[in-house]
Structures are given as C-alpha cells and as structure tokens.
N, CA, C and O atoms as CSV, one atom per row, in Angstrom:
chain,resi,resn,atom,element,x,y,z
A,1,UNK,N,N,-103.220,24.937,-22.260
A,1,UNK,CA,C,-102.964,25.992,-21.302
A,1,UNK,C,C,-102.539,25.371,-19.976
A,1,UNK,O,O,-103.197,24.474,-19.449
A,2,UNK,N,N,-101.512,25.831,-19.495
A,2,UNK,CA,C,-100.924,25.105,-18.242
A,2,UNK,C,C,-102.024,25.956,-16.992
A,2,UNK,O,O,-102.656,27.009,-17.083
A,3,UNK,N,N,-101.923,25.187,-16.119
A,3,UNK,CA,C,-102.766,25.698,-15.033
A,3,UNK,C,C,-101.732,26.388,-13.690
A,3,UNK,O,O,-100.678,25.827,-13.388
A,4,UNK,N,N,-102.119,27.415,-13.108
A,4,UNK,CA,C,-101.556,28.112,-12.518
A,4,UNK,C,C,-101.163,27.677,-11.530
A,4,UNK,O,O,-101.829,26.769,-11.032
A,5,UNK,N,N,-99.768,28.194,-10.741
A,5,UNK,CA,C,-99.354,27.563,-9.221
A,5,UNK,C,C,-100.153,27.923,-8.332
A,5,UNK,O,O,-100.623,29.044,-8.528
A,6,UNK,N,N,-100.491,27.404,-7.425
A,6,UNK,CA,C,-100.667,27.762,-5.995
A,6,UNK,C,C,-100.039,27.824,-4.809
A,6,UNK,O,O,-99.465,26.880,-4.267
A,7,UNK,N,N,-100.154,29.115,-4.322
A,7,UNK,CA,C,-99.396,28.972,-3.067
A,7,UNK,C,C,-99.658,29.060,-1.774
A,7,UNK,O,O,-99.283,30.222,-1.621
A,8,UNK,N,N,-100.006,28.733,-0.745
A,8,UNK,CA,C,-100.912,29.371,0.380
A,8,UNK,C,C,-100.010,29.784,1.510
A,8,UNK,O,O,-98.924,29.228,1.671
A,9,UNK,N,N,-100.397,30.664,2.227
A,9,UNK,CA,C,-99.019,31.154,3.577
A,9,UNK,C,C,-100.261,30.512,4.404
A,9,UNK,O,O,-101.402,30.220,4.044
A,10,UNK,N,N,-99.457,30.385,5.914
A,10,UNK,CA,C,-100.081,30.466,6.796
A,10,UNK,C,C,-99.008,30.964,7.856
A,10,UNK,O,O,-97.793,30.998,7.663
A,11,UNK,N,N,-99.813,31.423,9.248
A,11,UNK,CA,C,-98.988,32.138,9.689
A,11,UNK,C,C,-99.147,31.448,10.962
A,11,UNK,O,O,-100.231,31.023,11.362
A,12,UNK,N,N,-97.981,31.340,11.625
A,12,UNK,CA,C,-97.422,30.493,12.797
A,12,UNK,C,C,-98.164,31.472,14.389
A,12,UNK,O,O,-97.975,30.897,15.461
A,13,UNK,N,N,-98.836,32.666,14.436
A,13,UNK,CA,C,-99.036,33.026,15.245
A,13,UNK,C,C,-100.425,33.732,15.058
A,13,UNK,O,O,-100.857,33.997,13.937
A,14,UNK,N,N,-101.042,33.996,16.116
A,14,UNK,CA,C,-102.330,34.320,15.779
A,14,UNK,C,C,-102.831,35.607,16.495
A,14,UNK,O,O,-103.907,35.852,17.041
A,15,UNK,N,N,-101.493,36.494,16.283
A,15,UNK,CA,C,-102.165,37.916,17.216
A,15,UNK,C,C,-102.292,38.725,15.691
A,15,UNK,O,O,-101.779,38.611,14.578
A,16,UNK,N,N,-103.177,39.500,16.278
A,16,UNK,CA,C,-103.675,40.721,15.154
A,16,UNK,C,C,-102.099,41.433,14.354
A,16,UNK,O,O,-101.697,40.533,13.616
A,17,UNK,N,N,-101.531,42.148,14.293
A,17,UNK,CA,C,-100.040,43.048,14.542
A,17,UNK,C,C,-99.081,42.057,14.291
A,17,UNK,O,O,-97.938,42.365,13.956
A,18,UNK,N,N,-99.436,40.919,14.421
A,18,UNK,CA,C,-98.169,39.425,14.118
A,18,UNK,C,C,-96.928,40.200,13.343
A,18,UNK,O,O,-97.304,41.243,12.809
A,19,UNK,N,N,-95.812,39.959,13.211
A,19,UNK,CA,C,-94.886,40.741,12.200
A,19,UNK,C,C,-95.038,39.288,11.391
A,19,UNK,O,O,-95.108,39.536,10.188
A,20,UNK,N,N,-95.115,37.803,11.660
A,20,UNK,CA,C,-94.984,36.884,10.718
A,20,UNK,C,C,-96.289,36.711,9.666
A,20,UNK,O,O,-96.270,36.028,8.643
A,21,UNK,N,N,-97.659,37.660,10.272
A,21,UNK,CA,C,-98.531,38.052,9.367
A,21,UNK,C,C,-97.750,39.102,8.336
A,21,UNK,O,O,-97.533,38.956,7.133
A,22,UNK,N,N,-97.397,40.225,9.224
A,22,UNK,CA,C,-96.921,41.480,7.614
A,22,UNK,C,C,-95.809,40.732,6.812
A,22,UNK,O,O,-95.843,41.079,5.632
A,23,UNK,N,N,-94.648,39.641,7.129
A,23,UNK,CA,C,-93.834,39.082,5.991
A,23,UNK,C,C,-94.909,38.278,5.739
A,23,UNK,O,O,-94.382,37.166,5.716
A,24,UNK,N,N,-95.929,38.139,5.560
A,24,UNK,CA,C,-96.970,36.586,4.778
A,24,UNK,C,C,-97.597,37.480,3.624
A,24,UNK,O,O,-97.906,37.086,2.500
A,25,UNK,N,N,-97.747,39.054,4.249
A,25,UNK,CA,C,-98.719,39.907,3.293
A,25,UNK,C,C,-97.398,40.673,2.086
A,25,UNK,O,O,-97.564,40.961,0.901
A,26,UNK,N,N,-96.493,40.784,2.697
A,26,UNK,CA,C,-95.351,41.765,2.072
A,26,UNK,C,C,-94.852,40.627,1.118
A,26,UNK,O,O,-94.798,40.904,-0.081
A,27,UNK,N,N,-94.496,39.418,1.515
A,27,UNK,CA,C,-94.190,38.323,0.642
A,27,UNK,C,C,-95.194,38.423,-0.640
A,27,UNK,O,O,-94.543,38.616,-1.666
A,28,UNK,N,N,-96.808,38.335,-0.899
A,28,UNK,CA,C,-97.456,38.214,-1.360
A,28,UNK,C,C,-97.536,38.966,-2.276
A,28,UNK,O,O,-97.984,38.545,-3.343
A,29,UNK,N,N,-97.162,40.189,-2.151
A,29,UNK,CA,C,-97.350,41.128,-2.683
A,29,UNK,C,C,-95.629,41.137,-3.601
A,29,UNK,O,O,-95.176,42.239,-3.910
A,30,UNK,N,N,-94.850,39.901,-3.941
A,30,UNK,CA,C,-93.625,40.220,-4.323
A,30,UNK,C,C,-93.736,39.020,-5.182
A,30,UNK,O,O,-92.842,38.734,-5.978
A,31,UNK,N,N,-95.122,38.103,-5.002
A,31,UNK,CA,C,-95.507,36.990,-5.556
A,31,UNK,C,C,-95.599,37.203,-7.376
A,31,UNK,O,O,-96.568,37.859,-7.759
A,32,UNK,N,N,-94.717,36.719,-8.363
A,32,UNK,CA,C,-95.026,36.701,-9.784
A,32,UNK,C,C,-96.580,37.040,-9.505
A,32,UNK,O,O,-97.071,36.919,-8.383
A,33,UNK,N,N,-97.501,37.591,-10.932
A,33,UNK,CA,C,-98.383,37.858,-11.481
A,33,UNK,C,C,-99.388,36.345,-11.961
A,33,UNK,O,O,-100.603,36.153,-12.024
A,34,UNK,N,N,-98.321,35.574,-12.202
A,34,UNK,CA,C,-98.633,34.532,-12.901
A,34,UNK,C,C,-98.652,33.419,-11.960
A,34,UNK,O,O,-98.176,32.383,-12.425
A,35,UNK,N,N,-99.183,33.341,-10.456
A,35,UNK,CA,C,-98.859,32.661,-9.076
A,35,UNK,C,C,-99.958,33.089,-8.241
A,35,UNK,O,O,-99.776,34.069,-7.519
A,36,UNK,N,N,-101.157,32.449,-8.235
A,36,UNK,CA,C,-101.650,31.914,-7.019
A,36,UNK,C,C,-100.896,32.461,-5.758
A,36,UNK,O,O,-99.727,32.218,-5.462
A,37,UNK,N,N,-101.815,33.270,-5.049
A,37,UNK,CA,C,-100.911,33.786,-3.793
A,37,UNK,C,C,-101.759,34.148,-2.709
A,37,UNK,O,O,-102.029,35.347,-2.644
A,38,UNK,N,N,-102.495,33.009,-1.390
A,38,UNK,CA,C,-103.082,33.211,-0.566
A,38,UNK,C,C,-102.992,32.890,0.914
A,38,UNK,O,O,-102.465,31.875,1.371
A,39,UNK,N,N,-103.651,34.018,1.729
A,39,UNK,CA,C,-103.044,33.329,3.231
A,39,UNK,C,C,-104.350,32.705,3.665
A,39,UNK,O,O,-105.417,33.138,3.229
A,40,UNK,N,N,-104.296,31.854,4.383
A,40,UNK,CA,C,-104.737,30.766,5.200
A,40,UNK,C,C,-105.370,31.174,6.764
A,40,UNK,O,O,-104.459,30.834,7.519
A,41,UNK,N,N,-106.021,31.502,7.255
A,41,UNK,CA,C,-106.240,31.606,8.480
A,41,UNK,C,C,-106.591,30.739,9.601
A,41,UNK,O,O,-107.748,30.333,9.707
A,42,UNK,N,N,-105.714,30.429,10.425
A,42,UNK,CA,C,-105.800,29.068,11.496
A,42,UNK,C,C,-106.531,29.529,12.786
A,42,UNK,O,O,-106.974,28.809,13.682
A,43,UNK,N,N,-106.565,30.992,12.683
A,43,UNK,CA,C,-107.795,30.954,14.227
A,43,UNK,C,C,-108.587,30.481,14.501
A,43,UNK,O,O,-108.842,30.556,15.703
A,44,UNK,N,N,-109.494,29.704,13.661
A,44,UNK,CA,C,-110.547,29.185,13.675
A,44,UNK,C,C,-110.892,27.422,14.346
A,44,UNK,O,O,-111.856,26.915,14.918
A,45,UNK,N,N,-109.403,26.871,13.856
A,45,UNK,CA,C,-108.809,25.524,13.969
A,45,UNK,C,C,-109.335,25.238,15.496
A,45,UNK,O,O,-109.142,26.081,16.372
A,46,UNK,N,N,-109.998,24.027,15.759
A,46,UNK,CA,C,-109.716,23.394,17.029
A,46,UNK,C,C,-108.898,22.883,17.678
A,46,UNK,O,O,-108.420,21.964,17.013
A,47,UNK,N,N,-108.351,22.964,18.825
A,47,UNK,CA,C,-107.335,22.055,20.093
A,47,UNK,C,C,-107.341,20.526,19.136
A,47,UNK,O,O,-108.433,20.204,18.667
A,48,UNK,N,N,-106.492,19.882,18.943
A,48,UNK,CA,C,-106.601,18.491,18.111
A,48,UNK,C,C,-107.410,17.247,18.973
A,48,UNK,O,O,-106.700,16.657,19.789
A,49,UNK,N,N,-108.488,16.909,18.888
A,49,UNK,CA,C,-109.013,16.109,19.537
A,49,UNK,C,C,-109.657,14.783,18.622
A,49,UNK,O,O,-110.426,14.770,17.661
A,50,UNK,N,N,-109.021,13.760,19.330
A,50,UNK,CA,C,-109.068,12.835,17.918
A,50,UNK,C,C,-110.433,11.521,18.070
A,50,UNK,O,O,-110.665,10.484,17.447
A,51,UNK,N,N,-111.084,12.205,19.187
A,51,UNK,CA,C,-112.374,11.935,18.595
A,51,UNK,C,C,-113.586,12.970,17.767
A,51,UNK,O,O,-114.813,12.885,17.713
A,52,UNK,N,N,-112.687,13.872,17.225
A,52,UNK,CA,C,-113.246,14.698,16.242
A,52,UNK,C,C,-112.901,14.155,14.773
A,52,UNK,O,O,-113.365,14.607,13.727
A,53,UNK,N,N,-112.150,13.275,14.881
A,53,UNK,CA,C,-111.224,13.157,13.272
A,53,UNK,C,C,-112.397,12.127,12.605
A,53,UNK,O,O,-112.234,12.023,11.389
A,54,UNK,N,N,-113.257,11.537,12.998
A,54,UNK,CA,C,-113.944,10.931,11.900
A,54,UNK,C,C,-115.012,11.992,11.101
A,54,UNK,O,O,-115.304,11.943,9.906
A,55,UNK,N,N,-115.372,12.698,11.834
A,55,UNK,CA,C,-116.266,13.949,11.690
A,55,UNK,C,C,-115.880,14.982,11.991
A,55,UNK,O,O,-116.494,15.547,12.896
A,56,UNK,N,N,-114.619,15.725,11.324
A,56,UNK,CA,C,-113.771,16.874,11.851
A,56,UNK,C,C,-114.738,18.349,11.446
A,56,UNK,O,O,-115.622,18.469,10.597
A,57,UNK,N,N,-114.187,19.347,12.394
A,57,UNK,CA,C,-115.392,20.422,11.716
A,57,UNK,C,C,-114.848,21.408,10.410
A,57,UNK,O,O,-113.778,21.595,9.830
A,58,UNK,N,N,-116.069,21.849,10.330
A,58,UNK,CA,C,-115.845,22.545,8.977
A,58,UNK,C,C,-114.398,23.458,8.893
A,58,UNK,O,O,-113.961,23.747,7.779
A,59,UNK,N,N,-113.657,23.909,10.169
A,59,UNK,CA,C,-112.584,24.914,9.325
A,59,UNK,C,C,-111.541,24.020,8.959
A,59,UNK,O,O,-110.738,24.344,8.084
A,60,UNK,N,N,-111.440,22.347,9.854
A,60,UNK,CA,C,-110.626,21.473,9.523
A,60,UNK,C,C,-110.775,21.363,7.847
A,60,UNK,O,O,-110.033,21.898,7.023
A,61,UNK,N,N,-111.914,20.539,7.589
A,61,UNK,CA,C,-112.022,20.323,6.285
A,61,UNK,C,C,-111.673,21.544,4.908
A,61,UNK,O,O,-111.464,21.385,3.705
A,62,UNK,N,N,-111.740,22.740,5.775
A,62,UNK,CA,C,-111.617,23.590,4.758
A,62,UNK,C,C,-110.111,24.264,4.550
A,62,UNK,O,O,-109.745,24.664,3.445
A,63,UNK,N,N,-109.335,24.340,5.663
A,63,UNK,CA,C,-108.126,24.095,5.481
A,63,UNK,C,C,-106.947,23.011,5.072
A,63,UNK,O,O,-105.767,23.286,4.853
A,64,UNK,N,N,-107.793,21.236,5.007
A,64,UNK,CA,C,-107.368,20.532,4.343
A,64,UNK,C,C,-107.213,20.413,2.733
A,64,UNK,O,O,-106.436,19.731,2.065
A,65,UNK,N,N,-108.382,21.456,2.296
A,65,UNK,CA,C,-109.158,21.542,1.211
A,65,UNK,C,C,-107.794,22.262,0.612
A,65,UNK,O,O,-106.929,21.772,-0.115
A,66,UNK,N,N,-107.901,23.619,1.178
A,66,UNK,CA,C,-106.708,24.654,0.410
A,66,UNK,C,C,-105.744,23.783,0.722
A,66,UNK,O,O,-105.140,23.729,-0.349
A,67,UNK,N,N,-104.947,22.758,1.764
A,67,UNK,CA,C,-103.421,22.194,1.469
A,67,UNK,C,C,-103.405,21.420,-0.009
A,67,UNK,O,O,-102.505,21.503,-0.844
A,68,UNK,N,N,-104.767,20.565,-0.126
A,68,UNK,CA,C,-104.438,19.557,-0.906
A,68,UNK,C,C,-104.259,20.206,-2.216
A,68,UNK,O,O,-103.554,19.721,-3.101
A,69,UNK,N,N,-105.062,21.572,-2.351
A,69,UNK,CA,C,-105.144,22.451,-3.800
A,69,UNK,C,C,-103.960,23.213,-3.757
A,69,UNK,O,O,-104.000,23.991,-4.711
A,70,UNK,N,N,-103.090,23.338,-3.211
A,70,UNK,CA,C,-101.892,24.211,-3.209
A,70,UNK,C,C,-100.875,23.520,-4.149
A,70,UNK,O,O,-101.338,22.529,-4.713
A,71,UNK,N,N,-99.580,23.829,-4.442
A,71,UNK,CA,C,-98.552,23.450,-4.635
A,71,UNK,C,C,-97.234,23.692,-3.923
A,71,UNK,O,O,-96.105,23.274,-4.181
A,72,UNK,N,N,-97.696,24.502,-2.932
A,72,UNK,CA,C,-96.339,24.804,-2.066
A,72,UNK,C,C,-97.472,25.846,-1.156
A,72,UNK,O,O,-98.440,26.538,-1.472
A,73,UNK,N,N,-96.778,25.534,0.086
A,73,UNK,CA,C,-97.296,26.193,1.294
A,73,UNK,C,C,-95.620,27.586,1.839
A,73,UNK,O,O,-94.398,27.480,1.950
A,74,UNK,N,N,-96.492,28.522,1.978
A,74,UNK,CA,C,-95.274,29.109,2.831
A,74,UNK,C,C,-95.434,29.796,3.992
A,74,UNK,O,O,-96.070,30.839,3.844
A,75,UNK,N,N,-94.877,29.437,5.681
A,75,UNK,CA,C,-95.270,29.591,6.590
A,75,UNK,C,C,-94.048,30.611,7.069
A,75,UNK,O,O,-92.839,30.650,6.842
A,76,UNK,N,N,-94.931,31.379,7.810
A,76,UNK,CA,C,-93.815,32.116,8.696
A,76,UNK,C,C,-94.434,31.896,9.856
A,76,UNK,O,O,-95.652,31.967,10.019
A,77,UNK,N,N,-93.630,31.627,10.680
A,77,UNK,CA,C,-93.550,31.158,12.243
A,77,UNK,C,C,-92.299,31.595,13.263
A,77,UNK,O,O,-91.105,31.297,13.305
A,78,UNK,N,N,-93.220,32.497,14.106
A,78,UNK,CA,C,-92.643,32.449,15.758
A,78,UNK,C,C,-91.372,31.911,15.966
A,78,UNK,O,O,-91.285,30.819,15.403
A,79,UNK,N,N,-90.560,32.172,16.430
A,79,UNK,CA,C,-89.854,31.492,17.171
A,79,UNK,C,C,-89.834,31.202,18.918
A,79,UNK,O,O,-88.957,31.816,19.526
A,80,UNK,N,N,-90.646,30.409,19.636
A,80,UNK,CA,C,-90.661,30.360,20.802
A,80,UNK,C,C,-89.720,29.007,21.474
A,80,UNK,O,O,-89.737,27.869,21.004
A,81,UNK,N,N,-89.023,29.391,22.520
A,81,UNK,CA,C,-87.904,28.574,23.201
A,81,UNK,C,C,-87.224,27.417,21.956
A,81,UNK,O,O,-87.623,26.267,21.774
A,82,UNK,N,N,-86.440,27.911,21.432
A,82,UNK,CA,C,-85.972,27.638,20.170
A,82,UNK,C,C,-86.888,26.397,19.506
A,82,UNK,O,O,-86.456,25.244,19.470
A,83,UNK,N,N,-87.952,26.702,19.086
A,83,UNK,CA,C,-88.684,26.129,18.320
A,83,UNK,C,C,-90.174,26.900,17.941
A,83,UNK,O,O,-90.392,28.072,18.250
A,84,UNK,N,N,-91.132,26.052,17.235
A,84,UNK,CA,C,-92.125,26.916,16.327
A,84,UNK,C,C,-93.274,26.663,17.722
A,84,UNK,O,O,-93.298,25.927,18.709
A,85,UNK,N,N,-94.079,27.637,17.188
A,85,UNK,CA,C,-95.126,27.689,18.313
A,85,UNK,C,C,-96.517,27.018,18.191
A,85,UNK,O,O,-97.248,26.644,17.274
A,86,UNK,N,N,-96.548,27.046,19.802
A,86,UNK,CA,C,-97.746,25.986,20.344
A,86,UNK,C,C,-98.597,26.007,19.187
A,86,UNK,O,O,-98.704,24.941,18.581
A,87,UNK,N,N,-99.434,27.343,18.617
A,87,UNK,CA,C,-100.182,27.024,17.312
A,87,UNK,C,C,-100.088,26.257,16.320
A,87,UNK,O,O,-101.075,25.780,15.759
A,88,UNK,N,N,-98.849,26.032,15.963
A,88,UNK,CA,C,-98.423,25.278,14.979
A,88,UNK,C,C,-98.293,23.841,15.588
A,88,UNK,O,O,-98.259,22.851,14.857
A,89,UNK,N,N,-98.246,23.786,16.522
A,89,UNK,CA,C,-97.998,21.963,17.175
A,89,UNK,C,C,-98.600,21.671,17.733
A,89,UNK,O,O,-98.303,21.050,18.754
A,90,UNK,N,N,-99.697,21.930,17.408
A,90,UNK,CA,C,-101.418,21.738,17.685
A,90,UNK,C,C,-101.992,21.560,16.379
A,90,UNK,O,O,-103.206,21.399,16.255
C-alpha cells in the first residue's frame, strides 16, 4: 500500500479575514481525496532569536515537525513593496 501525500499550506500573513488564508482554505478544499491537505499556523512562531536555536520552543519544533512530514508545502503570501512579507522573513 503506497502511503499518502502530504501537503501543508501556510499562510504568508497573519490577520484573521487574510484573503491568502481563504485561497489556503478554498485551495484545500479542491485538494484530490487521496492527498493529505493541511494548513499550518505561524502566529504562534517567535521573532528569530538565535540564542533560542539550541533549545527552540515548542511551536518551532512543531512546525519543523509538519515541514519534515510533508511532501510539498503550499504558501500563499502577501505581496508587500514588491516582495513577501515581514512574517515570512522572520
């Protein structure tokens, strides 16, 4: 038995109403039957501080957890001053 894809969204912005949240949910919902299909939530994530990285906190580890179990990530992201936003480059 082959084992199923995974896919995880995450979403480049972090307001409630996001429109790059409703294409993450509307996408999902267009996802084969036979496909792994989950979003990711980054509100939780800390400012990157890299005397946290030997002992990073739990939402780090748990969002490393779902990248490494995925097989493809799909992000929708912001466009701010022609590029992706501060959330994401953090």
């Amino acid at each position: 038995m082959s084992k199923k894809l995974k896919i995880i969204g995450i979403c480049g912005s972090l307001r409630k109403n996001s429109y790059n949240k409703l294409i993450l949910n509307i996408a999902g919902q267009h996802i084969p039957s036979n496909i792994e299909f989950k979003i990711v939530e980054i509100d939780s994530l800390p400012y990157f501080n890299e005397d946290l990285e030997p002992n990073p906190p739990i939402s780090v580890t748990k969002l490393r957890d779902e990248i490494s179990s995925a097989n493809a990530i799909l992000f929708t992201v912001p466009e701010y001053n022609y590029s992706i936003s501060g959330v994401l480059k953090n």
